[in-house]
C-alpha positions in Angstrom: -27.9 43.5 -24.4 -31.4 42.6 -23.5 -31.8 39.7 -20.7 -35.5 39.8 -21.1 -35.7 41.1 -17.3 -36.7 44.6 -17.7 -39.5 45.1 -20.4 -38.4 48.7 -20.6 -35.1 47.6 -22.4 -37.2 45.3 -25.0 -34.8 44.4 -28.0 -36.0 41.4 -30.0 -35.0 40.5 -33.8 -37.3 38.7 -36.5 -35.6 36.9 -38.9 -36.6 37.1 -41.9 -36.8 33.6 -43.8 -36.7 34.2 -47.5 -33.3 33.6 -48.7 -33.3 36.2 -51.5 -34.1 38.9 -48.9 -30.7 40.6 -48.2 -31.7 43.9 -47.3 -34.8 46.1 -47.7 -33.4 46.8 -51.9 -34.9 43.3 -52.7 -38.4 44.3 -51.1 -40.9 44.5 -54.0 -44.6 45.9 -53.7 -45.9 41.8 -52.6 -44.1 41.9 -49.7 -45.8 44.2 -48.2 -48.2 41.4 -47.1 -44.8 39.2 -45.6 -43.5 42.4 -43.3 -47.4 43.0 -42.0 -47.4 39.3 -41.0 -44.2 39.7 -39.8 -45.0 42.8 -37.4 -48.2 41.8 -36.0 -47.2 38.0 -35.2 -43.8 39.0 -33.3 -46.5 42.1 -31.9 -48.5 39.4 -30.5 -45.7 37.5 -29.0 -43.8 40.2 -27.4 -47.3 40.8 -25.7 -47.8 37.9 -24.4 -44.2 36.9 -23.3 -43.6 39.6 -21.6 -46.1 42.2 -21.2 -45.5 45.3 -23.2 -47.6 46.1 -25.4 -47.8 47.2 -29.3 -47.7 51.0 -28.5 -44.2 51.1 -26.8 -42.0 49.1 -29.4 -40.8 50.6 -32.3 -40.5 48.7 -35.2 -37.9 49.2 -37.8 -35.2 48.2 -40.5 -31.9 49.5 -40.9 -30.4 50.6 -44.5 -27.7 49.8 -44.9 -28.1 46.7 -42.1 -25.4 45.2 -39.7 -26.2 42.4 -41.6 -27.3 40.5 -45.1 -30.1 39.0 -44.0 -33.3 40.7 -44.0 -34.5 41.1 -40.2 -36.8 43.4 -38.5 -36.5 45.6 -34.9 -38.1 45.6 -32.5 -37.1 47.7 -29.5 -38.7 49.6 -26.5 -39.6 53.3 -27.2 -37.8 53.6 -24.0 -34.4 52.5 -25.5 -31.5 54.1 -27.1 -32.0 51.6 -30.7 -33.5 53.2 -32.7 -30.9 55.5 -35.3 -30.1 57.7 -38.1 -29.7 54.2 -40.6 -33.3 53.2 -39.0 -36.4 53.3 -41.6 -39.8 52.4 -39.7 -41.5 49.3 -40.7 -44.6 50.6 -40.9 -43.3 53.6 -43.0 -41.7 50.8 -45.3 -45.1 48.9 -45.7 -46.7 51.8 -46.9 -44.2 52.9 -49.5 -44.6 48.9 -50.7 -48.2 49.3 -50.8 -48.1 52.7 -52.8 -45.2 51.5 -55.2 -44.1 47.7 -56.3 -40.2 49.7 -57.2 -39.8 51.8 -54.2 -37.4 49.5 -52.3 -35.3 49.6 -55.4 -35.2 53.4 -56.5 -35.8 55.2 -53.4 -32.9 57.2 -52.0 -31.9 56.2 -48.7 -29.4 58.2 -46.4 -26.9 56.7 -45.3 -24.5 57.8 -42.1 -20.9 55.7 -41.9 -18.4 57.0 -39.4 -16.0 59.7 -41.2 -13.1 57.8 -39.6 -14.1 53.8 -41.6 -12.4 52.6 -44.5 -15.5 53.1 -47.2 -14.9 57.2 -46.4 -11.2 56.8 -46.5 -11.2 54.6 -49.6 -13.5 57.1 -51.3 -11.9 60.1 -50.2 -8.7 58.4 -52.4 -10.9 58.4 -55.2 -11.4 62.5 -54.5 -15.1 61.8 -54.0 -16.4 65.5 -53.9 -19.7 64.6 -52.0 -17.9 63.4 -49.1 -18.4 65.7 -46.5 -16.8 64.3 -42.9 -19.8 65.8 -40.3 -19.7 63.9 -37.1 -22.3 61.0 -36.6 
């Protein structure tokens, strides 16, 4: 983990504080405005806490997320966070912007290690589209 020492290894988490924002499926077109506000305040802070600037942080959400709480990314290009389940934030604002439904009827993929109990329980089920390729 981060211990704030080396900017190079930036990792910082915004949480989001709407209770009814689980994951980025509850986003609707309006929020658009909350995730901008959202990017550029934390932006500004990681700036001026500790020097690096806008260009070398990526900023992202995961689908599905590590957690149920909404919360955004925020990690040094020059780190190792960023992932197949990561969708960028500012890719995400956009879609909101272009389409109030996106968050709920876009298709998302999603990578889960072939070895986890969701693959094994589906493969039970003979699940035909499970195909077990290596992460």
């Amino acid at each position: 983990k981060w211990t704030t020492e080396d900017p190079s290894q930036l990792y910082a988490l915004a949480l989001v504080t709407r209770g009814d924002l689980h994951s980025l499926r509850d986003l609707q077109g309006g929020d658009a405005v909350l995730l901008t506000h959202i990017r550029d305040r934390s932006l500004e802070v990681i700036f001026s806490r500790y020097g690096v600037s806008s260009e070398q942080v990526l900023v992202f959400v995961h689908y599905h997320p590590s957690f149920w709480h909404l919360h955004v990314h925020f990690a040094a290009l020059s780190g190792r966070a960023y992932n197949v389940s990561s969708i960028l934030l500012d890719d995400l604002i956009d879609r909101l912007r272009e389409s109030e439904s996106f968050c709920r009827t876009a298709v998302f993929t999603v990578r889960v290690p072939s070895s986890g109990m969701f693959v094994s329980r589906l493969r039970a089920l003979d699940m035909p589209s499970i195909s077990s390729s290596p992460l």
